[in-house]
N, C-alpha and C positions, 0 to 999 in steps of 0.2 A: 481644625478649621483652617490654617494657616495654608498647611498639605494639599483642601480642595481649594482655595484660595489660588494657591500656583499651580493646582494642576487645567485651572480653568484661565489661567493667565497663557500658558504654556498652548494651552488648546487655540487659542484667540492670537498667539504669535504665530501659529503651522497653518491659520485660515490666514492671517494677513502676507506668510508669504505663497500662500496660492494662486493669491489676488495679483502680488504686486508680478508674480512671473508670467500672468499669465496677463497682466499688462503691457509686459515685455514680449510676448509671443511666444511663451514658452508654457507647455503644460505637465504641474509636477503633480504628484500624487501626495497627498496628505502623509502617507509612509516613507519618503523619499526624502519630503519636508520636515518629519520627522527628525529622521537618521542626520540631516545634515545639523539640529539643533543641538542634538547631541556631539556632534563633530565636533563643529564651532566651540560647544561650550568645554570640551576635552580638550582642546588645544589652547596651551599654554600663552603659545604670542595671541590669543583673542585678550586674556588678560580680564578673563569671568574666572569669578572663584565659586567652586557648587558649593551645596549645603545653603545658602544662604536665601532670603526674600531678593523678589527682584523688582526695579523701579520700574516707571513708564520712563525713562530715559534709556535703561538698558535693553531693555524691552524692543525699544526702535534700534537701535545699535544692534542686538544681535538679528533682530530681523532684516535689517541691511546684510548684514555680512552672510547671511545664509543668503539672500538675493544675490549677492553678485556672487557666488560661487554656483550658484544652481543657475545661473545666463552663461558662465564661462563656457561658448561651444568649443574651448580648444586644450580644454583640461583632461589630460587622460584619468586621473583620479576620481573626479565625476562620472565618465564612462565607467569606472571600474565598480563603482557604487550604487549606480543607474543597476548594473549587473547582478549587483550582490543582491537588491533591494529585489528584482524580477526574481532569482532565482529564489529568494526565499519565497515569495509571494505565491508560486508558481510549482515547484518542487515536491512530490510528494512521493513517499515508500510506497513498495509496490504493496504493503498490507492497506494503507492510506486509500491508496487509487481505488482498490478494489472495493474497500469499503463506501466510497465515496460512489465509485460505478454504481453499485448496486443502491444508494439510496437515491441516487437520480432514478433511474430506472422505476424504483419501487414509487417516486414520487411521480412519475410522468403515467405509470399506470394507475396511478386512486382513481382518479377520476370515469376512465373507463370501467374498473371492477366495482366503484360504487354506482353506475348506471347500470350495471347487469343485475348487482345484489340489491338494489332500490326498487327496482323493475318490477309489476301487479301484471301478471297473466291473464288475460279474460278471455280469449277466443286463440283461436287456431291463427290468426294472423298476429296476434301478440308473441305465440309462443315462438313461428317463425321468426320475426324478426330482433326476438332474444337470442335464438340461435344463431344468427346471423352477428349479434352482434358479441358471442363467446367467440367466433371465428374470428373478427376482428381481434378482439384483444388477444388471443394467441401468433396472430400475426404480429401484432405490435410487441410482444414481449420478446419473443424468440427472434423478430430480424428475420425471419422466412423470405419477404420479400414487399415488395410497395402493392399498398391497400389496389392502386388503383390499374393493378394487372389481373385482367379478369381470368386469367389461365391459371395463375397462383392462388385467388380466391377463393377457384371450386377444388382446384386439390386440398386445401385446407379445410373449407367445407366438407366435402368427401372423406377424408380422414376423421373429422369430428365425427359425423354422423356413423361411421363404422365402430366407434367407444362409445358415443352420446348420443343416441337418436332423440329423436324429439319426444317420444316418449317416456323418458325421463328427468325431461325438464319439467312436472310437476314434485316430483321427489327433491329435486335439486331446490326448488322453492321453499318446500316444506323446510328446509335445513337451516340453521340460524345463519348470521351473517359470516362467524368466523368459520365456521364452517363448508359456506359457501365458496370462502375466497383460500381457504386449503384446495377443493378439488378443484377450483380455477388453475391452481398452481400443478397440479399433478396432469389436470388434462391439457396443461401446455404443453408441459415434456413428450407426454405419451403421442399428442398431435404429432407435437417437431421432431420426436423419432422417427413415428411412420412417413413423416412427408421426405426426411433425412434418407431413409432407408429407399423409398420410391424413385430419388433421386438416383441414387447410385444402382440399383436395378435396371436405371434407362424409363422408367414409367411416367415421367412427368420432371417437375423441380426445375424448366428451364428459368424461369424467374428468380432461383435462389442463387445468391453468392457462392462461389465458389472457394469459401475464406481458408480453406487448407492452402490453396494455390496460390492465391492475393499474399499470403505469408509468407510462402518462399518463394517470392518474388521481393518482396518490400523489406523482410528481415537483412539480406546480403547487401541489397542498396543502401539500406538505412546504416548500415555496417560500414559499408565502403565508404558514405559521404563524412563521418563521423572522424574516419581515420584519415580521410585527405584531409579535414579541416583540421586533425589533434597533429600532421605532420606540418603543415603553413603554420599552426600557433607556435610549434615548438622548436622552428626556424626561426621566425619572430623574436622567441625568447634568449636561442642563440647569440644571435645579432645584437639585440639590444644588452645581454649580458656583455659579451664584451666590447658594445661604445661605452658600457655604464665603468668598467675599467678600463678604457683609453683617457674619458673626461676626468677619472679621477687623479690620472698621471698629474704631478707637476707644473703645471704652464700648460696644459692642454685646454682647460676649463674656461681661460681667458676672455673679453670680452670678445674675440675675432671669432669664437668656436660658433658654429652653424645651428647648434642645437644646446639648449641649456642644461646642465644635469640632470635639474632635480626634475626636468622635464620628461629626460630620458629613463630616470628611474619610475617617473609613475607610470611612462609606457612599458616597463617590464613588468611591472606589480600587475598589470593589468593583460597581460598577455598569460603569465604566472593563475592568472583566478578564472582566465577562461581558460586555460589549460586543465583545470582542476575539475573545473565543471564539467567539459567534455571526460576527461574520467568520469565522471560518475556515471552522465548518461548512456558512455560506450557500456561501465558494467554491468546497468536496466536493459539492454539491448542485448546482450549476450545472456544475461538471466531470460529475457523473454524469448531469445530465440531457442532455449534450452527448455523450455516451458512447454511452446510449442511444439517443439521437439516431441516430447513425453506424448503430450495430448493428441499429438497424431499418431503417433505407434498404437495408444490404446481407443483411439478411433476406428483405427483400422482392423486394431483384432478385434472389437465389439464387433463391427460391422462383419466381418466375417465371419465371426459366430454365430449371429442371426442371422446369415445367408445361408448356414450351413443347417439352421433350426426346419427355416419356412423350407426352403427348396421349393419344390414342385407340389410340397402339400398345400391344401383348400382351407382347411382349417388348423388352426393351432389354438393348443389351450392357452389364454391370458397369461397364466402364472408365471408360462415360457418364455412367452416374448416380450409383456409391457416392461420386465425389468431391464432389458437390453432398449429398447424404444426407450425410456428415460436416462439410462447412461448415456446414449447417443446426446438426447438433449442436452444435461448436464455437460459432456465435453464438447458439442458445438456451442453454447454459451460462454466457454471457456474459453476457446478460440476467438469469439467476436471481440472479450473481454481483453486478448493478448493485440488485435488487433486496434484497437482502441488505442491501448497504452502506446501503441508502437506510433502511430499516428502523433502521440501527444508528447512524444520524445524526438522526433521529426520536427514539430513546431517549436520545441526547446530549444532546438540546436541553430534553427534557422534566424530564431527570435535572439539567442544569447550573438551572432555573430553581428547582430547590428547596435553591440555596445562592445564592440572592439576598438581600440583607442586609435583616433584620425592622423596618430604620426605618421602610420603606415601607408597612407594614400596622398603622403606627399612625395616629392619625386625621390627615385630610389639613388640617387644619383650622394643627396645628401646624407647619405647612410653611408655609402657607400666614401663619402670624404673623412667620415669619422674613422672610417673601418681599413682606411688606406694601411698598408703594408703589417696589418694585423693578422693573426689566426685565427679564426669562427672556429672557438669546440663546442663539441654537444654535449650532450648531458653525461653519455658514456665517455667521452672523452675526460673527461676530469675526474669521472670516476675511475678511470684506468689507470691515469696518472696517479695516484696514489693510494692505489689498491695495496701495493708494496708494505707503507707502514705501516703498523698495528700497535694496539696497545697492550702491553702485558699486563694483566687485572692480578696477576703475583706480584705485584711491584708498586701496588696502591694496597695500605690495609684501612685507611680511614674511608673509599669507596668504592663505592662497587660497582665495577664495569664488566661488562659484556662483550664477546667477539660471535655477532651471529654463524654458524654454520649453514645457513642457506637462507636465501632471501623469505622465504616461509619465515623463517626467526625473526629477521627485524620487524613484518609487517604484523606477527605478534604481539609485539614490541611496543605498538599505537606510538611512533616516536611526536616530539611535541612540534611544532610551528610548519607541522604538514612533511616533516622531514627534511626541511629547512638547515645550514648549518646558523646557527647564532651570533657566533664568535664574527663570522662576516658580515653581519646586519650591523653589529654593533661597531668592528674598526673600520670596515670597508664603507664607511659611510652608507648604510641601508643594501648594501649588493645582497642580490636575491641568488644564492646557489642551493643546492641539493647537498647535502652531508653524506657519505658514504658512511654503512653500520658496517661494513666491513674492518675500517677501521678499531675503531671500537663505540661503544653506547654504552654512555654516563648512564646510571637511576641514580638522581637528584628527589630527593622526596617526594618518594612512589611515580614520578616521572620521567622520560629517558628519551635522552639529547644525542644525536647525530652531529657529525663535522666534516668540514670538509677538507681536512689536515689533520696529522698528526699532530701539529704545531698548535691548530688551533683547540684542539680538544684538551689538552695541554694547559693552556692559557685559559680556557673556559674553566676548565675544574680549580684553578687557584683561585677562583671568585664566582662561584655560578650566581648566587644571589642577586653581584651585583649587576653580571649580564642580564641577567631574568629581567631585575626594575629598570635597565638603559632599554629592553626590548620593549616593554609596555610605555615609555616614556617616548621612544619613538613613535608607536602609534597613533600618540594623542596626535605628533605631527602631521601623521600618515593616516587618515581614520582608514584607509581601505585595507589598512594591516591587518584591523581589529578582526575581519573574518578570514583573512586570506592565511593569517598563523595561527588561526580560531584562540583567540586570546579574549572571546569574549565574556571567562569568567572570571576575569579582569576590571572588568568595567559592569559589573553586573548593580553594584550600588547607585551607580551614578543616577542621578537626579538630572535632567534635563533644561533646569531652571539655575540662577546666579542671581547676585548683587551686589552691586560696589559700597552700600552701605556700612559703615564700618560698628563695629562693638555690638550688631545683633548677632546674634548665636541661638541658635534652636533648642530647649531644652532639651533635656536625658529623661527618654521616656521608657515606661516599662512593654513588655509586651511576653506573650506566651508563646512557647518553643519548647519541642519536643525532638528526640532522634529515636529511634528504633535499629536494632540490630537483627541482620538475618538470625533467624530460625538453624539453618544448619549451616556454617559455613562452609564444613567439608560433604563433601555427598557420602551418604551411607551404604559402608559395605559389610554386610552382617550376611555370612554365609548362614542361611538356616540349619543345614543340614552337618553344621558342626558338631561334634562331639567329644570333649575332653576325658571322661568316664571312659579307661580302659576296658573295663567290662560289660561296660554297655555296646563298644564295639566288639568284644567277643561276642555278643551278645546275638548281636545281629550278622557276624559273619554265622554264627552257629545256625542261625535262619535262613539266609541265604545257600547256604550247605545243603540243609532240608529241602530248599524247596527245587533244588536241580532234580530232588529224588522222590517228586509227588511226581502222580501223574492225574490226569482228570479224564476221565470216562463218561459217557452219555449211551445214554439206550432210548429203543423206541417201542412200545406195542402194538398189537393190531387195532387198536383204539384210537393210537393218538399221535399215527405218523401220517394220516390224513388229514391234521388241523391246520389250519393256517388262520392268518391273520386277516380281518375282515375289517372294512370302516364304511360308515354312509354317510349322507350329508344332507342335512334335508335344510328348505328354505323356511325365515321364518315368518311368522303369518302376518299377514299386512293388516293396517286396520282400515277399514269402508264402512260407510256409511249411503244410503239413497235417499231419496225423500220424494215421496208420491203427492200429486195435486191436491189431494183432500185425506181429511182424517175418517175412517170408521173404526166399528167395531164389532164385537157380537159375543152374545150371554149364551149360550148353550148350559143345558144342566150336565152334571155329571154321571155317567153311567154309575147303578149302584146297585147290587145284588148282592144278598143274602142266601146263604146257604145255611137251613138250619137241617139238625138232626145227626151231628158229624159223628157227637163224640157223646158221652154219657148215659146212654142208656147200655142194659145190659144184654140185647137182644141183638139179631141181625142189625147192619146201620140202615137207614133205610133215609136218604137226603132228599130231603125240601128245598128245593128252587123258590126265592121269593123275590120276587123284583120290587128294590126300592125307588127307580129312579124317578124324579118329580117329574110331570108332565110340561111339555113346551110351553104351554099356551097357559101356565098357571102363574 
């Protein structure tokens, strides 16, 4: 009771700060308002303690403090978050996508395929304009082309009618409704092949997409724009990496510095998380342009195998061709399908670069004061620099370190806080670097830590523990940490609700909980064809012996060397029914005659014709 108590408290604090930001002129999404309630209540200088009931006094406290951090337009950690919140919202695996493709799809056609399957046939103009409206839905399914191009219309029309004439749209009636909307599905393909196929013969198709080409056009683009924007972020990151170690010098930080640290540090955290994101999407992009890849090779040998079928003949048996006609469709749906995605990784990219932190669109000049008589390295540069050290794993026996032999190894590895080093979150006052595995890579219980020093890996291993909890304790500072070193099963308990009331405590409540262990942990290798019985393989080499020394013979007679093999195929009988204007009928009697004198007597036969049958008119 308590639990829905807060969670409807909780719900009425995410509505009130909707309201109050969007009093302010700002519009946040109820997940946004969320995430920051969480924030708020994870950070320790808020001074909420979770677990606990919360008042209507804190209640307005922390719904203030989420307000004025969700108006701050000059906070790069709200941009960063603004990001993370889109990108989760928005993101999805290319199984996701697909699955998602295909239920839109299937949802935008019900309505069409339950007006065909609903549909009462009464006259020859019903049936046409059923027919008419199968052509539709095959156009709207497969993407052929816009309803309202009358050239693409009749080639699709034309193509149905050479599978479906309208003669068999009373058969198609007759069929239940799942059944219905099966050969709806087949005579899509079989459609979007022939009209596929007509296209590339030169015979029609100028209304169709030409989506092979649209691809390699927009795959290399999409390519290109990806990688000038992952090379400006990772400049960015440069730059602000080292102002974030100029400020932390000595007397550098002072009241006269141009730019605040900790200000500088959340514009690297956020530079750092769209750097990440753009990884992902460049690797969707080169998955999809390798997809497409595939799907056009085997386009093109379909297609040219059914070039090589029909040629110049008039007729071809069905058997031959509909199953090349629905591969074609099959991988032109696959194509619109890659096109799609690519489209929605396009708009990810363009959409995540307008939650880029506003440091950078001040004058570069101030950057550039910070950065006076400094080195800007990059990411390989620091990696270079201490490529040299290594860790010898013969010289630790209480753990266990690793020396990757090829970048394959470490990204096996899954190393923890995105490959981050740690040891520098924690003394560098939060600085964001890359760890080199080169080095070496701790496994810290079942998980494994990157550095970016000798020194620090070093100092990391005489305490990982306590590095681990300064890393999460950080966070709570930092909430844009919490995705950017995916530390979020960390904070997976957390309750989103506080109270300042003192000596309430929630009791210790029971609950049911189960684990399960895989089935096989190692994969099974069981040669069958094992045999430990000595003499069972004498056995069978003595077999093998024999059979080098059979031989097998065949003969024929004059009988049975003119047999061959025969098949027929006949149709099966339809059932009909007529029905005439009126009912008659009519009684005829039966013809009936008697033959006596056949059999029993002992003399010549001599038969009697005798007519029984009863007269008409009696």
């Amino acid at each position: 009771m308590a639990h829905a108590h807060a969670r409807r408290l909780v719900g009425g604090i995410i509505r009130d700060i909707g309201h109050e930001c969007a009093n302010r002129g700002q519009d946040v999404a109820e997940t946004l308002a969320a995430f920051m309630v969480k924030a708020v209540v994870l950070d320790p200088r808020s001074g909420f303690d979770v677990g606990r009931s919360l008042t209507q006094q804190d209640a307005r406290r922390l719904t203030q403090l989420c307000v004025e951090k969700l108006v701050d337009e000059g906070s790069p950690a709200l941009d960063t978050i603004k990001m993370q919140v889109y990108f989760d919202l928005n993101y999805t695996s290319r199984r996701e996508f697909s699955e998602e493709h295909q239920r839109v799809l299937q949802a935008r056609m019900a309505s069409v395929s339950r007006e065909i399957t609903d549909r009462r046939v009464k006259s020859q103009a019903d049936m046409e304009a059923l027919h008419r409206k199968i052509a539709q839905y095959v156009m709207l399914c497969s993407g052929l082309g816009s309803a309202s191009d009358i050239n693409t219309v009749k080639e699709v029309m034309a193509a149905l009618q050479s599978v479906f004439p309208l003669s068999e749209l009373r058969s198609f009636m007759s069929l239940d409704k799942k059944d219905q909307e099966q050969q709806l599905k087949e005579l899509t393909l079989i459609v979007t092949g022939i009209c596929l196929f007509n296209k590339d013969s030169g015979k029609g198709g100028e209304g169709i997409d030409d989506v092979p080409s649209l691809l390699n056009e927009a795959i290399p683009a999409t390519v290109g724009e990806i990688e000038k924007e992952l090379d400006a972020t990772r400049t960015l990151a440069w730059q602000y990496t080292a102002a974030v170690q100029r400020l932390a010098e000595p007397g550098a930080g002072g009241a006269g510095c141009p730019v605040h640290p900790d200000l500088m540090k959340q514009a690297l955290y956020n530079v750092r998380q769209h750097e990440a994101f753009l990884r992902v999407l460049l690797a969707d992009v080169i998955s999809c342009a390798k997809q497409v890849e595939s799907q056009q090779t085997n386009f093109s040998t379909r297609m040219n195998l059914l070039r090589s079928i029909v040629h110049t003949r008039t007729s071809v048996p069905i058997s031959q061709v509909f199953p090349h006609f629905t591969a074609l469709a099959s991988l032109w749906c696959g194509l619109q399908e890659e096109k799609v995605l690519l489209s929605s990784l396009s708009y990810m990219v363009a959409k995540l670069r307008t939650f880029l932190t506003k440091l950078h669109l001040q004058p570069q000049a101030l950057l550039e004061t910070v950065l006076e008589g400094m080195e800007v390295k990059s990411d390989t540069d620091r990696l270079r620099e201490c490529s040299g050290d290594q860790i010898d794993p013969s010289e630790f026996k209480s753990q266990e370190w690793f020396v990757p032999e090829t970048p394959a190894d470490s990204e096996k590895l899954q190393l923890q806080y995105k490959g981050a080093c740690c040891y520098s979150l924690v003394e560098n006052d939060g600085l964001f670097v890359y760890g080199n595995p080169n080095i070496g890579v701790l496994k810290h219980k079942e998980k494994y830590y990157a550095f970016s020093s000798k020194a620090a890996a070093l100092a990391f291993a005489s305490k990982p523990d306590q590095y681990i909890a300064q890393i999460v304790e950080r966070a709570r500072r930092s909430p844009e940490l919490i995705q950017l070193l995916e530390l979020q099963q960390h904070f997976v308990s957390v309750i989103p609700y506080s109270a300042m009331q003192s000596g309430e405590e929630h009791l210790v409540k029971p609950c049911d909980a189960g684990t399960q262990t895989d089935t096989h942990l190692v994969e099974s290798n069981i040669v069958k064809s094992y045999e430990w019985n000595e003499w069972e393989l004498r056995r069978k080499a003595i077999q093998m012996a024999n059979l080098r020394k059979k031989v097998t013979r065949s003969a024929q007679t004059n009988l049975s060397h003119m047999r061959r093999d025969n098949a027929t195929q006949t149709y099966l009988p339809k059932d009909a029914a007529c029905q005439t204007k009126k009912d008659s009928s009519s009684n005829v009697p039966n013809p009936l005659i008697y033959l006596a004198g056949l059999r029993g007597k002992p003399g010549p036969t001599k038969m009697i014709r005798i007519d029984l049958t009863r007269p008409v008119d009696e």
